[in-house]
C-alpha positions, -999 to 999 in steps of 0.1 A, spaced: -369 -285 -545 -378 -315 -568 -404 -341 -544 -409 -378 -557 -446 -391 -544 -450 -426 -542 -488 -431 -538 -494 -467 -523 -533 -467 -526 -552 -487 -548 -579 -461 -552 -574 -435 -572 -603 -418 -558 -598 -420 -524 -589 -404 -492 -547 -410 -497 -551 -397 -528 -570 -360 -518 -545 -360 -489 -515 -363 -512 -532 -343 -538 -531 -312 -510 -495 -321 -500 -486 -319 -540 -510 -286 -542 -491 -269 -509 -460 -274 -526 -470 -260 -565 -478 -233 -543 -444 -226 -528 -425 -232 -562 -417 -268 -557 -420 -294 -582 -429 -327 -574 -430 -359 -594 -460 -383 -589 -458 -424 -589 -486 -446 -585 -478 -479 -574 -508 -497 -581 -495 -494 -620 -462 -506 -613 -447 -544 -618 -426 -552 -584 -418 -584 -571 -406 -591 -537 -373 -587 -528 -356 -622 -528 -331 -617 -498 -301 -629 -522 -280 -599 -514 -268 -595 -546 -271 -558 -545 -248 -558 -513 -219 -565 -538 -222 -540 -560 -205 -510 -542 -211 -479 -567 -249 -480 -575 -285 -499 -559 -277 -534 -577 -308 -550 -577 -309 -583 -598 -344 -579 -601 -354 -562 -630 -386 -547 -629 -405 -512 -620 -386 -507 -590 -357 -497 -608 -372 -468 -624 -386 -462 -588 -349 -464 -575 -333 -440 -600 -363 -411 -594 -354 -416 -558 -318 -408 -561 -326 -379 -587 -350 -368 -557 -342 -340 -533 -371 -355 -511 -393 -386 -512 -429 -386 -497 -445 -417 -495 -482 -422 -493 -505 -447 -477 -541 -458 -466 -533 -477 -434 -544 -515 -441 -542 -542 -410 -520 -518 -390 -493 -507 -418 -484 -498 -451 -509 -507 -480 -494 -543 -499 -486 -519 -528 -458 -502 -513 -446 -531 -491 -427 -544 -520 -409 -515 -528 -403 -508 -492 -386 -544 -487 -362 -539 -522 -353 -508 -504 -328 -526 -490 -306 -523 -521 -302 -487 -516 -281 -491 -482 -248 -507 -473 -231 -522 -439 -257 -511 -417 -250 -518 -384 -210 -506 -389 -193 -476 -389 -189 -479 -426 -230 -478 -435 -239 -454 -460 -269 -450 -480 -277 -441 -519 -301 -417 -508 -280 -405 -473 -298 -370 -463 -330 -367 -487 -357 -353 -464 -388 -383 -464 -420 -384 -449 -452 -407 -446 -486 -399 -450 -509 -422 -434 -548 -421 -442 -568 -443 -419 -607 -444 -414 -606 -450 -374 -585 -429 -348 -546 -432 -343 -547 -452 -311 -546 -484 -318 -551 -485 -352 -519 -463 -366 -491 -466 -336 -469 -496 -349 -467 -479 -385 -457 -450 -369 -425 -471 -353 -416 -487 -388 -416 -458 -409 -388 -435 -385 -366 -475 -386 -367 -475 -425 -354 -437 -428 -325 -444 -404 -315 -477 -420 -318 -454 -458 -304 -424 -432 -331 -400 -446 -338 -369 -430 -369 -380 -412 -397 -352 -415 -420 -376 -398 -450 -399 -402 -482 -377 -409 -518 -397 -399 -548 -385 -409 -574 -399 -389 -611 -407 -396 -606 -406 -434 -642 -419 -441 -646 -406 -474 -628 -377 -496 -659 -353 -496 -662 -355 -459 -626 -351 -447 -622 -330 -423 -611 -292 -431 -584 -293 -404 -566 -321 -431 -561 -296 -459 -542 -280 -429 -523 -308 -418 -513 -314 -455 -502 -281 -459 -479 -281 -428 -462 -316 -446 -454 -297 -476 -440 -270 -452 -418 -294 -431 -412 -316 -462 -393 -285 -479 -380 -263 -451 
């Protein structure tokens, strides 16, 4: 199975990235490939709202012609998509909320019997890495995330927190775990 990670975080040293960096070790160690993107390197602008992609039928049809396109087309190669986060003000780091927001180019007629989806049935998950507890602090991102896959109609493999991510040397054993069983639900 071929895995796109999106990492979101703006350190490249920090607790989303050792999280992610297990996730991406579990599944090496099952014979699954995965394909890392860092964000922070990327050039995305904010989605406009024209709807100009809503009239191209056949393909994403963004107008905007930036790094999300190349972020697009891995997607669609993609047989799953993890996405990766530190939790900031309750939600998704502003590196990914960008790309999140143009993601509306890869779905059609939602809300009709006719929606459909460039990516319709590619398994997805979040990883969430937050330095306080869930309650709180990581429920309303935990709401979002499952919204986004329906609208894209990804198979949902759920949103992963990590809790009391202070700093990568002192995360919690029971993490490596947790990031083992996402690889695990990710690819079974």
């Amino acid at each position: 199975m071929d895995v796109l990670t999106l990492m979101a975080s703006p350190r490249s040293d920090g607790n989303t990235n050792a999280i992610l960096g297990w996730v991406e070790g579990a599944l090496s160690e099952s014979g699954h490939a995965f394909r890392r993107v860092n964000l922070t390197t990327l050039d995305i602008a904010p989605c406009r709202s024209c709807y100009v992609c809503a009239e191209s039928a056949d393909a994403p049809g963004c107008v905007i012609m930036d790094d999300a396109q190349e972020v697009f087309e891995k997607m669609l190669t993609a047989d799953a998509v993890l996405v990766a986060t530190p939790l900031y003000m309750w939600s998704y780091a502003g590196q990914l909320k960008p790309l999140l927001d143009r993601m509306l180019c890869l779905a059609r007629e939602y809300g009709t019997p006719r929606h459909r989806s460039f990516v319709d049935g590619k398994r997805t998950a979040l990883v969430v890495a937050c330095g306080g507890g869930v309650e709180n602090n990581a429920d309303a991102i935990q709401l979002v995330f499952p919204r986004l896959a329906g609208y894209l109609k990804l198979d949902d493999r759920g949103v992963w927190v990590f809790p009391n991510c202070t700093e990568p040397r002192r995360l919690p054993n029971t993490h490596g775990r947790r990031a083992r069983e996402l690889a695990e639900a990710l690819v079974a």
